[in-house]
LUMLUM-377118 format. One record per residue (C-alpha): residue in one letter; y, x, z. Coordinates in Angstrom, 1 decimal. Layout:
% residues N
TIKE  aa      c2      c1      c3
TIKE   a       Y       X       Z
...
% end
This chain:
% residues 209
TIKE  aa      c2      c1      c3
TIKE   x    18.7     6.3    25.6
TIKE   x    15.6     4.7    24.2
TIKE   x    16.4     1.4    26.6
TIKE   x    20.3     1.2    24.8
TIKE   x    18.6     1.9    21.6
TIKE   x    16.2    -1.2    21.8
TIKE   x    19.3    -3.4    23.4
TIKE   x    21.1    -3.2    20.2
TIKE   x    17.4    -5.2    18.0
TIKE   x    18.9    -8.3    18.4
TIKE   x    23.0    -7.6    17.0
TIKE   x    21.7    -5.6    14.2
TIKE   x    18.6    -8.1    13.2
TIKE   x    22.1   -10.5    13.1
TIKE   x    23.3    -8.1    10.6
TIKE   x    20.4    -8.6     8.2
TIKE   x    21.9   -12.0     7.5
TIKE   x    24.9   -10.4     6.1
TIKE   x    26.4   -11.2     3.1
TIKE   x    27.2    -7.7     2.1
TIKE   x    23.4    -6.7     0.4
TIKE   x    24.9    -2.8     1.8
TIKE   x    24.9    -4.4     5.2
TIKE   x    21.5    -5.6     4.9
TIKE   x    20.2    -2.7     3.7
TIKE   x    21.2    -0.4     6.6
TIKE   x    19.9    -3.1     9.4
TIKE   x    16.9    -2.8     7.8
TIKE   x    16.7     0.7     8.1
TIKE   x    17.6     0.7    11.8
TIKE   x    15.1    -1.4    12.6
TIKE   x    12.9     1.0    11.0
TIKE   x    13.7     3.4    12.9
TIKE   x    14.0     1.8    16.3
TIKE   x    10.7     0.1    15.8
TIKE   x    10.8    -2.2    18.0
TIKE   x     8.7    -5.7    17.5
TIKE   x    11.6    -7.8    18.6
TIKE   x    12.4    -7.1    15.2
TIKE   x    10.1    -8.2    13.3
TIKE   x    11.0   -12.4    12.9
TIKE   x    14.4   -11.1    11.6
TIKE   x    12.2    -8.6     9.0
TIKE   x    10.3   -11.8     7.8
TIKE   x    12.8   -14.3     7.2
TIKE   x    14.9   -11.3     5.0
TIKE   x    11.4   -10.7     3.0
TIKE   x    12.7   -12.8     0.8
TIKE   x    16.0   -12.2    -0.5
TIKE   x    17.2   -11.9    -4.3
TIKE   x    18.2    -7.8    -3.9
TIKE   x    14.9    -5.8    -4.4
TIKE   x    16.5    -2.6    -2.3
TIKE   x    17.3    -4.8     0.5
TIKE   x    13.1    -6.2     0.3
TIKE   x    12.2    -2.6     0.1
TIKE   x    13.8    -1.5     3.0
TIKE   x    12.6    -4.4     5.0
TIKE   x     9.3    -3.3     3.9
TIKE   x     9.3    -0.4     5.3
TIKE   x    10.5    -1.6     8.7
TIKE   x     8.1    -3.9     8.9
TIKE   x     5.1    -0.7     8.0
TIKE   x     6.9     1.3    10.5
TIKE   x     6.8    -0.7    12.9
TIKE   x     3.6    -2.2    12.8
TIKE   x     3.0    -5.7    13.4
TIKE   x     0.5    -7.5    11.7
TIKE   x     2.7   -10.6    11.7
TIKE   x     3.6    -8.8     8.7
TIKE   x     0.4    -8.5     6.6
TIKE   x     0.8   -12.0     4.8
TIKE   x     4.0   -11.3     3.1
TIKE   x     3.0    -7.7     2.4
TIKE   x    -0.1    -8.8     0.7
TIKE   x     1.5   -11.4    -1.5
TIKE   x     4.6    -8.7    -2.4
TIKE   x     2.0    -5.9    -3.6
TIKE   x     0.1    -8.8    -5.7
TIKE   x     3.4   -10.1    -7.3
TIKE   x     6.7    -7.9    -6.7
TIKE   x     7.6    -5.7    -8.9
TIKE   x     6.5    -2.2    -9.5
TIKE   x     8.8    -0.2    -7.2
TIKE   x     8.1    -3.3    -4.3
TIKE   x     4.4    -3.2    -5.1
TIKE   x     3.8     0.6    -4.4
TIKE   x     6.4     0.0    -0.8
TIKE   x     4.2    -2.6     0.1
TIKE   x     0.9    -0.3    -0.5
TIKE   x     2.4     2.2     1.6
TIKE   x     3.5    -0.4     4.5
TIKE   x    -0.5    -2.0     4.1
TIKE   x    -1.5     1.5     4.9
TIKE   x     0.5     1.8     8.3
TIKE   x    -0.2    -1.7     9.6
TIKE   x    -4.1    -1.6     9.0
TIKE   x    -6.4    -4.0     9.1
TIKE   x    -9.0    -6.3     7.1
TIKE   x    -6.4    -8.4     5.1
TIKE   x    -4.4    -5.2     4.2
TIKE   x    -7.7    -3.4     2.8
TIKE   x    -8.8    -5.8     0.9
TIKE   x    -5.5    -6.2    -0.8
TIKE   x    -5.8    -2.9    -1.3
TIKE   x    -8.8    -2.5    -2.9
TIKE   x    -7.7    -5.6    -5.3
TIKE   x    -4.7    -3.7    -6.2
TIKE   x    -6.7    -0.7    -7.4
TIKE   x    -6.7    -2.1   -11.1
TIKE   x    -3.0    -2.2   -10.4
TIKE   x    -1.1    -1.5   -14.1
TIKE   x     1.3     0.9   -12.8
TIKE   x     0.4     4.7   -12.1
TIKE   x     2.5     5.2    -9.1
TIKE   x     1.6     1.9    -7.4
TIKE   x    -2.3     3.0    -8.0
TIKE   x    -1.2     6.5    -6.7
TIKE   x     0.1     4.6    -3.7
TIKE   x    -2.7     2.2    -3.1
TIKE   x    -4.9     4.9    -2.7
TIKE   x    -2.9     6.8    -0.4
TIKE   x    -3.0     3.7     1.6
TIKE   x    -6.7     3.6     1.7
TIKE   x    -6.8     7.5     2.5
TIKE   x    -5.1     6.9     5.4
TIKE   x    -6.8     3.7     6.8
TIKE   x   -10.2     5.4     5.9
TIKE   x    -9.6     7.9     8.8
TIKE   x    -7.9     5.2    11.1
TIKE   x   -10.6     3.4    12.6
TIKE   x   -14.1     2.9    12.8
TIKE   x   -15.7     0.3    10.5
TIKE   x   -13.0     0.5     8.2
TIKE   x   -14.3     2.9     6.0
TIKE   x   -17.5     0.0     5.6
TIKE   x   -14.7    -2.4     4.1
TIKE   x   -14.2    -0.2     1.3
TIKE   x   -17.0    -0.4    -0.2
TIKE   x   -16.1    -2.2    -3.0
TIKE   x   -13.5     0.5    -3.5
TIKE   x   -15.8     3.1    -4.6
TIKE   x   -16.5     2.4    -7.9
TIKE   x   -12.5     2.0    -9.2
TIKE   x   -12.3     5.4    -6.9
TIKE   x   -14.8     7.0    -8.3
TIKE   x   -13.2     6.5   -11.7
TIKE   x   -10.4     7.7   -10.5
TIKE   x   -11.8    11.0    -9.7
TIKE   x   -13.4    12.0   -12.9
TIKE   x   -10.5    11.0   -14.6
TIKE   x    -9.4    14.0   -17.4
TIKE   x    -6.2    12.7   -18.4
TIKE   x    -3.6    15.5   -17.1
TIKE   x    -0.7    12.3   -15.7
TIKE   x    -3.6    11.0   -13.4
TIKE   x    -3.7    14.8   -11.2
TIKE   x    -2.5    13.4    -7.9
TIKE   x    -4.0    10.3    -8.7
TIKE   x    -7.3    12.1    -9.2
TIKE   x    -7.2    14.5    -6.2
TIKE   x    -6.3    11.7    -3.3
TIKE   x    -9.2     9.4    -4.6
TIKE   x   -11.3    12.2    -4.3
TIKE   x   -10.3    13.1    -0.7
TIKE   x   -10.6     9.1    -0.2
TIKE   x   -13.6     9.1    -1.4
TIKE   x   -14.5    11.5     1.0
TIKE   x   -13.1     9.7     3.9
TIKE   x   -15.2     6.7     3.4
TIKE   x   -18.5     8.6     2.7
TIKE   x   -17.7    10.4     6.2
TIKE   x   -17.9     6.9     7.8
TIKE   x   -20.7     5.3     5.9
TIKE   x   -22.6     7.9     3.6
TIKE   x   -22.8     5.5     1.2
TIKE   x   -20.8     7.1    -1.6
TIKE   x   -23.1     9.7    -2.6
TIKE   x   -25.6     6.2    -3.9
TIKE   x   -23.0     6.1    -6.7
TIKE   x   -23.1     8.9    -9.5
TIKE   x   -19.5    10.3   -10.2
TIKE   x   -18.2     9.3   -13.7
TIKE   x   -20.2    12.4   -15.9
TIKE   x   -17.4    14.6   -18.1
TIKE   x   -15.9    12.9   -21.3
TIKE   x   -14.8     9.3   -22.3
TIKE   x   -16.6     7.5   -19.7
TIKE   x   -14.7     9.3   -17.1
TIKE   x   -11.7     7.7   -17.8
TIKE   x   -10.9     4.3   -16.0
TIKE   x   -10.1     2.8   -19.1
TIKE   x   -13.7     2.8   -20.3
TIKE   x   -15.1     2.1   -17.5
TIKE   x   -16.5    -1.8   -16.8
TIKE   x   -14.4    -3.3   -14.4
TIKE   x   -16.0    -6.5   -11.8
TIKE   x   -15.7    -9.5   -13.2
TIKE   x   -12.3   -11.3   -13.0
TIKE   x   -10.1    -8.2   -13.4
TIKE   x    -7.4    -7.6   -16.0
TIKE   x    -7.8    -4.6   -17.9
TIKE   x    -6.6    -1.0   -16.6
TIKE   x    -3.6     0.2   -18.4
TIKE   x    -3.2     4.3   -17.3
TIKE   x     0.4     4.6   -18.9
TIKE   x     2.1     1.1   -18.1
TIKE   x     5.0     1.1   -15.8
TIKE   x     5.1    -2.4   -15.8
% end
């Protein structure tokens, strides 16, 4: 039962030391599935490692299950890791919650890979609906959102559809959304003409960097 299940955390966080990466891989995604916090130290200290599909599978242990032991290293992979790492963290920010993960979020917004954007919104659709005050925290959120929406170009679609349900979210909890016009139709609805804050690299729709 759920007792022997949770008996077996520490032999299989043991196996995530293993030199096989295979090995790693599935302890990872045991953990994931038991979810148990006893887990979590093991998690942390394979964050690290050289093989990105072992990382990615830790990362999604470590959203799954929770703890926001986690939030440091998840916030420094979706700022550096690579692409596929990046949008795994957004995802595992969005599960654990919290002020650190959403304002990591809403720096990664001007991320320069579609599907990590795509992710990082997801994220904050999801945290918007979460908790109260939350929403409040995105503020600075709306106006990369808000690009987002009014987007034309055909690649952004799911892009353009979950920051406008986002976008809803966070008006539900502060009503402050509707004090910002959406982009109007044409070249300024595209993020890519649109001024970013100050400090920002530039928006590249189409990199997969």
């Amino acid at each position: 039962g759920r007792i022997k299940v949770r008996a077996a955390v520490p032999a299989i966080s043991v196996a995530l030391e293993d030199r096989v990466p295979t090995v790693r891989e599935s302890a990872a995604a045991a953990l994931a599935l038991i979810g148990d916090p006893a887990g979590v130290a093991a998690l942390l200290r394979a964050i690290g490692g050289p093989e990105p599909s072992v990382v990615i599978q830790v990362v999604t242990a470590l959203g799954r299950i929770g703890d926001a032991a986690a939030l440091p290293d998840l916030c420094r992979l979706l700022a550096d890791g690579g692409s596929e790492l990046r949008a795994c963290a957004a995802t595992a920010l969005g599960e654990i919650g919290g002020t650190a993960a959403v304002e990591a979020l809403c720096r990664a917004l001007d991320d320069p890979n579609a599907s990590v954007r795509l992710q990082v919104v997801s994220a904050l659709y999801l945290l918007a609906g979460s908790a109260a005050g939350v929403p409040f925290r995105m503020r600075a959120a709306i106006p990369r959102l808000q690009a987002f929406s009014g987007s034309l170009s055909l690649e952004a679609t799911d892009l353009r559809q979950m920051a406008r349900k986002t976008l809803q979210r966070i008006e539900a909890g502060t009503g402050k959304t509707k004090q910002l016009p959406l982009p109007s139709e044409g070249t300024a609805s595209d993020p890519a003409h649109l001024p970013l804050p100050a400090g920002s690299p530039a928006l590249e729709t189409d990199s997969e960097a």
